[in-house]
N, C-alpha and C positions, 0 to 999 in steps of 0.2 A: 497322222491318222485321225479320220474323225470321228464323235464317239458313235453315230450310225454304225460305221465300218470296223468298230471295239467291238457293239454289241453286237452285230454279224459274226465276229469271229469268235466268240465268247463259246455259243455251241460246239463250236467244229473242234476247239481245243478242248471242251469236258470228251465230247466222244471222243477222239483220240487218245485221253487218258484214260476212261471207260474202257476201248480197247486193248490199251497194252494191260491193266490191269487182271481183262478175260484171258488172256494171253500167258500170265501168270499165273493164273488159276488152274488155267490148261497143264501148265509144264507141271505143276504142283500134284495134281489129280494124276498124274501119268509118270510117276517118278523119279520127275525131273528138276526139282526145284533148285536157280539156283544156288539159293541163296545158304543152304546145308553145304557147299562146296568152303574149306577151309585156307586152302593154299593153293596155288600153280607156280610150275617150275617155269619163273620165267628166264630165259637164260640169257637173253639177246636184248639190248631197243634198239628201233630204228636206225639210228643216224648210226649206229655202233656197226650195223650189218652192211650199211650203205658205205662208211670209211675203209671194211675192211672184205670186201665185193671180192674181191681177187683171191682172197683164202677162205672164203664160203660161198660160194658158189660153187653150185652142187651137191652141197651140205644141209644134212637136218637141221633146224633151229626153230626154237619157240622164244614168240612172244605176246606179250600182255597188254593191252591197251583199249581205250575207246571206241567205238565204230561210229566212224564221221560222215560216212558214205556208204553206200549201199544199190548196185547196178546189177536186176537180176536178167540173164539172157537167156533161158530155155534151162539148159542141161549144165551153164556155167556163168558164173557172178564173179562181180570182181566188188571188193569191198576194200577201205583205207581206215586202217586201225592207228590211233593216233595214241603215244604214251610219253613220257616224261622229256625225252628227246626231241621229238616231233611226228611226223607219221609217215608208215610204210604203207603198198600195196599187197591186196593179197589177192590170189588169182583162185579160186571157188570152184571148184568139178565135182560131179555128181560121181563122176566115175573114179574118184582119188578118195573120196571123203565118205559116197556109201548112202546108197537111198534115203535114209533116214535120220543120219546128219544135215544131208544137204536140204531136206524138208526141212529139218528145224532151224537151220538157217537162213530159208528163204522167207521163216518168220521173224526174225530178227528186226528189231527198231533201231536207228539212227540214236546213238547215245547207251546203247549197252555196253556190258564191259565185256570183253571174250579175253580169250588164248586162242591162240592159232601153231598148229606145230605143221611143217613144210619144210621144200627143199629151196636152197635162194637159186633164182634164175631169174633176166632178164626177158620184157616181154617184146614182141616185134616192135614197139613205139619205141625201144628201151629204156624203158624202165625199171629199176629192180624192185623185183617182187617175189612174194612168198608163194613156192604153190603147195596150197594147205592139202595135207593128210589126215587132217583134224582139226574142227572148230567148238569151241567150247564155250557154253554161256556162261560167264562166271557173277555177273549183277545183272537183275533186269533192272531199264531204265523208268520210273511209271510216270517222269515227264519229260514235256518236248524242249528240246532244243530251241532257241531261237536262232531264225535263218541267218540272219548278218547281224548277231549281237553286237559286232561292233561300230553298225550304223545306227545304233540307239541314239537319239539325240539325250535320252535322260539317261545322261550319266550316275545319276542316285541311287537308279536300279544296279549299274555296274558296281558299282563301293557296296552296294547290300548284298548283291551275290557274286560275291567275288568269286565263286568256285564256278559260278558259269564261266563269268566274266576271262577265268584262267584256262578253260577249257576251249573257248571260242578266239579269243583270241593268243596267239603265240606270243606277241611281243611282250605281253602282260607276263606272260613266264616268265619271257625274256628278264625281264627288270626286276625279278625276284629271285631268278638266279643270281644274277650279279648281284644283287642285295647280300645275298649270302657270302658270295665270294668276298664282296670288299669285310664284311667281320672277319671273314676267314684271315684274310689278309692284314687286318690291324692286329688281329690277338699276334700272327707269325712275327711280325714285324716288333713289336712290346717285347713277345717274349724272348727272340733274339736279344734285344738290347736289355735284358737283365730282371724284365719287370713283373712283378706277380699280380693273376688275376684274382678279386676276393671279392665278397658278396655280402652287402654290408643295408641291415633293414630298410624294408619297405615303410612300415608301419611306424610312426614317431611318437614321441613326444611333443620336439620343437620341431617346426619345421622349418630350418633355416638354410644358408648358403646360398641363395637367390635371393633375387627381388617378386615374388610373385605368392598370389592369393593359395593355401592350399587348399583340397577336398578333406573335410571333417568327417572322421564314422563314430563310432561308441561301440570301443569294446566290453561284451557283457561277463565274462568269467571273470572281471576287474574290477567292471563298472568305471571305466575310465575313458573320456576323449580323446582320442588320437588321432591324427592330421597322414595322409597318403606325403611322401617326400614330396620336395620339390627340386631338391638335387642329390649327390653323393660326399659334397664336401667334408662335411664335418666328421663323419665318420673314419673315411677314410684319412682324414689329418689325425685324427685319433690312432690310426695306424701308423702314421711316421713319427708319430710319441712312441709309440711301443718296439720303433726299432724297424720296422719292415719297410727300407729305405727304397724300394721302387715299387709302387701298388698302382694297379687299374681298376676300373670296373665298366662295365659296358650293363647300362640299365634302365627299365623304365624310371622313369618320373614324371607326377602329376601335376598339371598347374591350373588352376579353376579360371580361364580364363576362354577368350571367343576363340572359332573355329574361322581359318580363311587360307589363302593359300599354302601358308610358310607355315601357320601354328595347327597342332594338334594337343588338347588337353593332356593326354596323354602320348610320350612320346620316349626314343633314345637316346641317352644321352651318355657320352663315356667322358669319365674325371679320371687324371693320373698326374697322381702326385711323386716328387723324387727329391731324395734328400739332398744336402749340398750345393744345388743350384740354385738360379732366379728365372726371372721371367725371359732373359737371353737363351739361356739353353733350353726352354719351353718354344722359344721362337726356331733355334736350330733343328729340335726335332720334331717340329711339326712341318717345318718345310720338307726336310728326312721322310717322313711317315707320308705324305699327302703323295711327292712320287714315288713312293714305293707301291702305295695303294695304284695309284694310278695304272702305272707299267704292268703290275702283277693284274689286274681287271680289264684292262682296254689296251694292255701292249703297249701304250704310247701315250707322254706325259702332255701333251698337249689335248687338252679336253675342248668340248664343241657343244656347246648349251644355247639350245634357241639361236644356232646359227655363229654364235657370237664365239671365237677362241680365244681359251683363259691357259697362258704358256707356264707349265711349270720348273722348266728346265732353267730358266732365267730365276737368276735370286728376286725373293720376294722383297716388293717397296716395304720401306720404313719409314713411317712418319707420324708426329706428333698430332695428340686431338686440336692441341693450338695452330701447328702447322695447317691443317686440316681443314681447320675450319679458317684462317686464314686465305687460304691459297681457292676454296670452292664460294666463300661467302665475303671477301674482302676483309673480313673484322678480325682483328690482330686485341684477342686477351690479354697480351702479356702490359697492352697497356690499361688494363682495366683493372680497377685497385679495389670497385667497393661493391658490393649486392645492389647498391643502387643503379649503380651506373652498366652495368648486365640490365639491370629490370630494365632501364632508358634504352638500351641496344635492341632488346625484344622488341620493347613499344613500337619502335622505329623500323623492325624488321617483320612488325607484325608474328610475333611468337607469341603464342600463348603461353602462360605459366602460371602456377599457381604462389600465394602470397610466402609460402614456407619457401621458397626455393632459393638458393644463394646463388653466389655467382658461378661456382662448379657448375649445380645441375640447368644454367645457362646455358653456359659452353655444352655443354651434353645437347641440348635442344638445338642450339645453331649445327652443333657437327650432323645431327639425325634429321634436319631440315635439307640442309645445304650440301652434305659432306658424301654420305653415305652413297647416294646411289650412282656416283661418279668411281665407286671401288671396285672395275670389272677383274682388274690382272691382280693376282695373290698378290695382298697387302696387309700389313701390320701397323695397326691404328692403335700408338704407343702414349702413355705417361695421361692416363686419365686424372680429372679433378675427384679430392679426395671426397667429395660429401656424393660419390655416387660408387663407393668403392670403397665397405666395411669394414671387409675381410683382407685390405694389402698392406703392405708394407710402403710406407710414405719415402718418397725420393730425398736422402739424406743434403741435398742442394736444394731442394725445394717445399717442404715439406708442405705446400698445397695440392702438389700433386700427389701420386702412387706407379708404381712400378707395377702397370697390368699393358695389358695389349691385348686388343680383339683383332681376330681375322675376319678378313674379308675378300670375299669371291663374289664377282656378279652383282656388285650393288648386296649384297647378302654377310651377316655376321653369320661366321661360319666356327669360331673358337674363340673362347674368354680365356685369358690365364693372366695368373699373379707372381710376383714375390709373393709369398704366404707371408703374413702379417702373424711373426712368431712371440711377440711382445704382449703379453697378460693384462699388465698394465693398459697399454695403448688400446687391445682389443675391448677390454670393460667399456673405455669411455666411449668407443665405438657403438658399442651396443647400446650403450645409453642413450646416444644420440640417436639411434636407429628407435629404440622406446619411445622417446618423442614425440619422434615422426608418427608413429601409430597412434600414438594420442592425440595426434592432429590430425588424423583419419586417415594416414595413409598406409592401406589394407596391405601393402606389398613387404611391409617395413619389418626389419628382424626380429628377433626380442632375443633375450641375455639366457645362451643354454648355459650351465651352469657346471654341468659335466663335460662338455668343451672345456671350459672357461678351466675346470681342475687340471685340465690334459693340458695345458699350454702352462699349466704351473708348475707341471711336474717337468716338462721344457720342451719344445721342440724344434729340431735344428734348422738351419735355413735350408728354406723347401722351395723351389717350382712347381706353381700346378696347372693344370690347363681344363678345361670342359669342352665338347666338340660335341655340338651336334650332328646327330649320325643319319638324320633322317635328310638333313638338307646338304650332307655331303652326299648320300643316294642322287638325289634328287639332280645334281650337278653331273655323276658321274654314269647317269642313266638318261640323262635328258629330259626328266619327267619335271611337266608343268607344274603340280601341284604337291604335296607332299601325302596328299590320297593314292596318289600312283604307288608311293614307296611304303607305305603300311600298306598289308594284305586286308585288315579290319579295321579302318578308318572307324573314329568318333561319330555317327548318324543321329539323329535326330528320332525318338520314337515315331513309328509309322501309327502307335493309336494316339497320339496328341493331335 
């Protein structure tokens, strides 16, 4: 549209609001306003009336919803009230509904909220529909609709009003329905297999457990600094000291980092920790949990993202970051012995790196060059190098590496989990190293909690634990591009900057 044809339309949309406003004023002045209305009984939605056609039909029934549409013909209108379901027809008589309703609703705007109470019958087209005995304004709307909000080329506007954005378009329900379904379905699945859900600070001291920058605020009833999380870890290992040997949490966490398609500053993430195992039984039920979610949300374990089928019925691959990076980049670590000769491999393969980096966080850069996005079918990316992996427990054959494994779908890290690194001793000097690292500037790096550090003294037993982001399994099992689709309020940019 060009701005000529903005500024043409610019009036027609204040009159219009102008309008429904007088329009309110009316109902208001005449003792009708409806916004004093408290409740309606709504009994019915759509699709509910429409599955069960055969045992209501012919029956009273109310429902609640939007009005999408609005077709007035003399003495009877047919109007399509739209609610949580989807939308029904409703069939409009002056002579069912009574001179004075049906006035007031042949003043009705596209976008108000009604009740309608009727008998269900089908129309000659057949269609089923309602034929109202009663229409009730229950919100007036005091703005318009957009015609084909979902031909918007500026998506910006859709993430900012998302409540249109869910109103106009169905599929966008869609994906937030099942949004729900799949938590629904992790917490059933956990809590079947033994595990308790708990809820463990927002607000920190340290902010550790990741690699990532946190959001800083200043609490004033203290007068102290405190950092927004960046993950659930440490706390909840604080929990399997105290005995509460299967723990979850399904939660936000903040990371001060960019926005694009995968990342959101703030976002879900669920950590679950369990006592007695390692990162083997984190692998078993996470392939366990992944088709469960599946089959319970989509009926069927074979998922379809951007065309591409990721089969989950087939055991998921295994393989080493060495493997890995082997087999997609030709370069075989295992015969690579010094920092040096990693730095020489970079040079050669054009990787960039910085001067602190050893020969682990090498092997880390060749696997996320070369490795990664050749990971479409569920795959477990095992036995990472230790200087990129704080918090595990080091491979007792190998002690360069650790006992973690990331999942992968779709070219996409989809799950981190450990052997929890249950050694007091081993985690100090870890942390040390990670001190370091932040005194040679690097912003992501740990620092030594100290009340962790007591928690692991007082002991805790060997743990599996895993992290699962929850927005990018949305995202996989909705088929949404971006991971704006799968947050309702996406991270935006201020509109007065």
């Amino acid at each position: 549209m060009s701005q000529q044809q903005k500024q043409a339309q610019e009036p027609d949309l204040n009159q219009l609001r102008k309008v429904r406003r007088e329009k309110l004023a009316d109902l208001q002045e005449n003792g009708k306003d409806p916004f004093i209305i408290t409740k309606y009984d709504q009994q019915y939605h759509s699709q509910e009336i429409k599955r069960n056609y055969g045992e209501l039909e012919g029956k009273q029934v109310s429902i609640a919803g939007r009005m999408m549409s609005k077709r007035v013909m003399g003495k009877a209108s047919f109007c399509n009230v739209q609610d949580l379901q989807g939308n029904i027809q409703s069939y409009v008589a002056r002579d069912s509904v009574g001179e004075e309703v049906y006035r007031d609703f042949k003043k009705l705007d596209v976008g108000d909220v009604i009740g309608i109470e009727g008998e269900v019958f089908t129309t000659k087209t057949g269609e089923i529909s309602i034929h109202a005995s009663n229409v009730t304004l229950l919100s007036k709307s005091l703005q318009i609709l957009p015609e084909k909000f979902h031909g918007l080329t500026n998506t910006d506007l859709r993430y900012r009003q998302r409540y249109v954005d869910l109103i106009m378009n169905p599929e966008v329900k869609d994906t937030f329905i099942k949004r729900s379904k799949i938590l629904s379905a992790i917490r059933k699945y956990l809590d079947g297999q033994g595990f308790m859900e708990v809820e463990t600070p927002m607000l920190v001291q340290n902010a550790g457990g990741a690699a990532a920058r946190p959001f800083e605020t200043h609490f004033n009833a203290l007068d102290e600094d405190l950092k927004l999380r960046i993950s659930l870890e440490l706390y909840l290992k604080r929990l399997i000291v105290g005995g509460m040997e299967r723990v979850y949490e399904i939660g936000r966490v903040f990371r001060n980092e960019g926005l694009d398609t995968r990342h959101n500053p703030e976002f879900t993430l669920m950590e679950l920790y369990q006592a007695y195992t390692d990162y083997y039984g984190m692998m078993d039920l996470t392939e366990n949990l992944y088709r469960y979610v599946a089959q319970e949300v989509l009926g069927t374990m074979k998922i379809v993202y951007n065309g591409v089928e990721m089969d989950l019925e087939k055991p998921f691959e295994r393989i080493t970051m060495v493997e890995a990076v082997k087999k997609y980049a030709g370069v075989d670590f295992t015969n690579v012995k010094t920092d040096a000769e990693a730095k020489a491999l970079a040079d050669e393969h054009h990787i960039e790196y910085e001067d602190r980096h050893k020969k682990g966080d090498i092997l880390s850069l060749f696997f996320e060059e070369y490795a990664e996005e050749h990971l479409i079918q569920p795959t477990f990316v095992m036995d990472h190098p230790i200087e990129i992996s704080p918090l595990t427990k080091k491979k007792p054959d190998n002690p360069d590496y650790v006992e973690r494994f990331e999942f992968f779908m779709n070219g996409w890290e989809m799950a981190n989990a450990y052997s929890e690194l249950n050694d007091p001793i081993d985690q100090r000097e870890r942390f040390r190293a990670q001190e370091e690292l932040l005194a040679q500037g690097d912003e992501e790096a740990n620092t030594t909690d100290e009340d962790f550090m007591n928690a692991l003294e007082i002991g805790m037993p060997p743990t599996g634990g895993i992290g699962y982001g929850i927005d990018r399994m949305c995202m996989l099992l909705t088929d949404s591009a971006a991971i704006r689709d799968v947050l309702l309020f996406p991270t935006m940019k201020s509109l007065d900057k």
